[in-house]
RODREN-599021 format. One line per 8 residues: number of its first residue (from 1); their letters; for each residue x negated, y negated, z of C-alpha. Coordinates in Angstrom, 1 decimal. Example, Ala and Ser with C-alpha at 12.3 -4.5 7.8 and 13.67 -1.06 7.14 Angstrom:
RODREN-599021
1> as> -12.3 4.5 7.8 ~ -13.7 1.1 7.1
This chain:
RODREN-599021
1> xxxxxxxx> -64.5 -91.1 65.1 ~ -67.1 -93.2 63.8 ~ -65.2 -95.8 61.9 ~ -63.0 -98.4 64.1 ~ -60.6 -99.0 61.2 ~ -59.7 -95.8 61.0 ~ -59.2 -94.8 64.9 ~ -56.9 -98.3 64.5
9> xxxxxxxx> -54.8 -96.8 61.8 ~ -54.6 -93.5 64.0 ~ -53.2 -95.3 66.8 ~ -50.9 -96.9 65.2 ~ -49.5 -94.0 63.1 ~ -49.9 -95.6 59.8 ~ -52.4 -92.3 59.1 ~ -52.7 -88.7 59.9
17> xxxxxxxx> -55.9 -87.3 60.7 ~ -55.7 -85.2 57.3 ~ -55.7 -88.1 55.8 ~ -58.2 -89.9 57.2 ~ -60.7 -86.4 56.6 ~ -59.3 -86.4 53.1 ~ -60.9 -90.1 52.7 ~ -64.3 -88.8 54.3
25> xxxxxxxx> -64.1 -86.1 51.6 ~ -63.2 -88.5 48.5 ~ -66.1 -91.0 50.0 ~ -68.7 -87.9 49.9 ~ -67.8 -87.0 47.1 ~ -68.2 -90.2 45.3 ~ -71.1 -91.0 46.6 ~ -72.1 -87.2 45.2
33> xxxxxxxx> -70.3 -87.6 41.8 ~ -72.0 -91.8 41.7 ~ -68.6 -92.8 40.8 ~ -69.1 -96.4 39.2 ~ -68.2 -98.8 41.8 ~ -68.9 -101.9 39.7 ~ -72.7 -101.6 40.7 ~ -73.6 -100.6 37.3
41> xxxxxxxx> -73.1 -103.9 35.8 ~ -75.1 -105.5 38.5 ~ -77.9 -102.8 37.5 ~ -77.8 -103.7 34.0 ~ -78.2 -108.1 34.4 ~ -81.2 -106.9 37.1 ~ -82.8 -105.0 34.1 ~ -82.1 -107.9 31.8
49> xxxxxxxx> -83.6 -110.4 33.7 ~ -86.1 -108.0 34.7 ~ -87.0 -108.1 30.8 ~ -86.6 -111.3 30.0 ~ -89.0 -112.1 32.9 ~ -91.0 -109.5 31.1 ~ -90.8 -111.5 27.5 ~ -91.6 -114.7 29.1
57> xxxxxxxx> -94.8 -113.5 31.3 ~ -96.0 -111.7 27.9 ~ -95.3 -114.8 25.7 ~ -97.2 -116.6 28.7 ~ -99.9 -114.6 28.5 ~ -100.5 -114.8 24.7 ~ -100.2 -118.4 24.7 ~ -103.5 -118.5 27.6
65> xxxxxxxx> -105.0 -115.7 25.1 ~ -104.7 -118.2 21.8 ~ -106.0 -121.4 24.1 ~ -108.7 -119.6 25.6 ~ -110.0 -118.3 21.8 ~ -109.5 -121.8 20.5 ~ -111.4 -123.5 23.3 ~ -113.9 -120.7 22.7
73> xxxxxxxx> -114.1 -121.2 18.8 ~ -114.6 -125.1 19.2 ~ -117.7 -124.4 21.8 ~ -118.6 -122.5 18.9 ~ -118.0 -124.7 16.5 ~ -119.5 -127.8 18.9 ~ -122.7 -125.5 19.0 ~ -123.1 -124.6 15.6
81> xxxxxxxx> -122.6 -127.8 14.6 ~ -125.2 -129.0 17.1 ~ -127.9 -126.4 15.1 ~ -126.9 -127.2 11.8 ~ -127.1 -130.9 12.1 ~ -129.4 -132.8 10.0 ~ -131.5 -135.5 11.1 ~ -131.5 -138.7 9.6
89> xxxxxxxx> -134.9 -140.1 9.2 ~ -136.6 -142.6 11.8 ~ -137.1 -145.0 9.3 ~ -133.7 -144.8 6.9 ~ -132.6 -148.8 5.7 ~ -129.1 -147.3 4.3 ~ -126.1 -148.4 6.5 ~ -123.8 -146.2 5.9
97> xxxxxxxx> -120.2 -147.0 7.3 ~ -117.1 -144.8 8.6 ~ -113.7 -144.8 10.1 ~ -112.9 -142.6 12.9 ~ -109.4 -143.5 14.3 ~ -109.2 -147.2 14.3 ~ -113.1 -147.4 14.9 ~ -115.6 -148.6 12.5
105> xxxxxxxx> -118.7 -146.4 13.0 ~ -122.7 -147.1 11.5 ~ -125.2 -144.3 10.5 ~ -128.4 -145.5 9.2 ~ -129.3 -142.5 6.4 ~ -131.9 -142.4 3.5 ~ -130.4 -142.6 -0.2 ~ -130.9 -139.0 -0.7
113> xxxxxxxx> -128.3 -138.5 2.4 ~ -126.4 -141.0 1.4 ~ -126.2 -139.7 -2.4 ~ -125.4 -136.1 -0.5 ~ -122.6 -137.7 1.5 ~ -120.8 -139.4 -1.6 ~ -120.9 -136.5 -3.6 ~ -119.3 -134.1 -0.9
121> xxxxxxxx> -122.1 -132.2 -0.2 ~ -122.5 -133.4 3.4 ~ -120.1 -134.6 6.4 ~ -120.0 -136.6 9.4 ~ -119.0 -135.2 12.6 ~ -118.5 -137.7 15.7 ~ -118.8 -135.5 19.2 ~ -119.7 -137.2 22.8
129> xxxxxxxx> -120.5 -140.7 21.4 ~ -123.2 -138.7 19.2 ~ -123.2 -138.3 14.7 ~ -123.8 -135.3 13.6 ~ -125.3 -134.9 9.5 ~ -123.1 -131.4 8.8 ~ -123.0 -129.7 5.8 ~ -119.6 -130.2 3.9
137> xxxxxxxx> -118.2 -126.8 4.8 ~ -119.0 -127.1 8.4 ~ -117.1 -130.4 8.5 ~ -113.9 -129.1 6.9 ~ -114.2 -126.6 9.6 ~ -114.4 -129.1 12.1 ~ -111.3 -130.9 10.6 ~ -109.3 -128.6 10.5
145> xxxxxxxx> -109.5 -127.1 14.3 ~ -110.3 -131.2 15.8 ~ -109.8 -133.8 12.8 ~ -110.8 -135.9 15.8 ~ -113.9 -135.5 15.5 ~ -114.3 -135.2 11.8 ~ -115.7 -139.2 10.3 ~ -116.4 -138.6 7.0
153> xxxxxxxx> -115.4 -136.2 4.8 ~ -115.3 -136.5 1.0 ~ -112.1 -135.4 -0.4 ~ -112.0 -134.3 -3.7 ~ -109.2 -135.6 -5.7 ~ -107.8 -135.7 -8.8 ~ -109.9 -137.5 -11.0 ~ -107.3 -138.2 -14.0
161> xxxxxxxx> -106.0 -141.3 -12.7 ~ -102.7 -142.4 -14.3 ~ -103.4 -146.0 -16.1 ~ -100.2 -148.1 -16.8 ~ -100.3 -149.7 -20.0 ~ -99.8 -153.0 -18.9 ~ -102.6 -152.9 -16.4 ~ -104.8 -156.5 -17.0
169> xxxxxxxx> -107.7 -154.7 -15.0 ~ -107.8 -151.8 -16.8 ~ -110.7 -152.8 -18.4 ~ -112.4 -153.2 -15.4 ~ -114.5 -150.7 -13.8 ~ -114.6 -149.8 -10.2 ~ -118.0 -148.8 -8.9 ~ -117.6 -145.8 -6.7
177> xxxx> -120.3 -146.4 -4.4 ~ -119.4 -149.5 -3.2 ~ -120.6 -150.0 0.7 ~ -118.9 -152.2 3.4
């Protein structure tokens, strides 16, 4: 006999030898019949981690996808607004002041620029220590994927402004193109 156990049992006359070839049979055909011998709730955790290892890899792999395509639209966007910028003149007197972050940034521009850049037509865009002229569309674009960049960009707001009544400045005017 090949099992120990069972030549042990023999010996002792706890078993009979049909008994021990009835337990060969049952064993065969278990194995046959893949009688559940709690392995099948082991299976299914496997295949559930298996899965969730398969969720997690996927959501991995989207989240590199999204990255890479926003790194790849900003060097889009950084190039684009590289070609569209426009250059200020040489010789422009106009100081024209923004805010980026906490940082009080100078532009020298003509008064046509400058008239463009009050009126919402144009935008700044700050990008390696470098200003960029950008068309106003270009720099909500900008905004909205790296607002750190964006300098200057005319908001349009509501224009009714609400006037208490017992405002003593009301009569006052405030020009609009006030520079710093």
């Amino acid at each position: 006999m090949a099992n120990p156990f069972q030549e042990q049992l023999l010996k002792a006359g706890l078993v009979s030898k049909q008994k021990v070839r009835d337990a060969k049979t049952q064993k065969r055909r278990d194995r046959k019949a893949k009688v559940d011998d709690g392995s099948e709730a082991l299976k299914q955790e496997i295949a559930a981690k298996k899965q969730a290892q398969i969720d997690k890899d996927k959501a991995l792999n989207e989240q590199r996808f999204a990255e890479a395509m926003e790194k790849g639209q900003v060097r889009g966007l950084i190039t684009e607004f590289k070609r569209c910028a426009i250059e200020p003149p040489k010789d422009a007197e106009v100081k024209f002041n923004y805010t980026l972050g906490t940082k009080i940034f100078s532009l020298y521009v003509s008064e046509k620029l400058q008239s463009q850049l009050l009126n919402g037509q144009l935008g700044i865009v700050r990008h390696e220590e470098v200003s960029y002229l950008v068309p106003h569309k270009l720099a909500e674009r900008v905004n909205l994927l790296v607002p750190d960049w964006c300098g200057y960009l005319w908001q349009a707001e509501d224009a009714t402004q609400v006037v208490e009544e017992d405002d003593p400045y009301a009569d006052y005017v405030i020009p609009d193109d006030l520079m710093w």
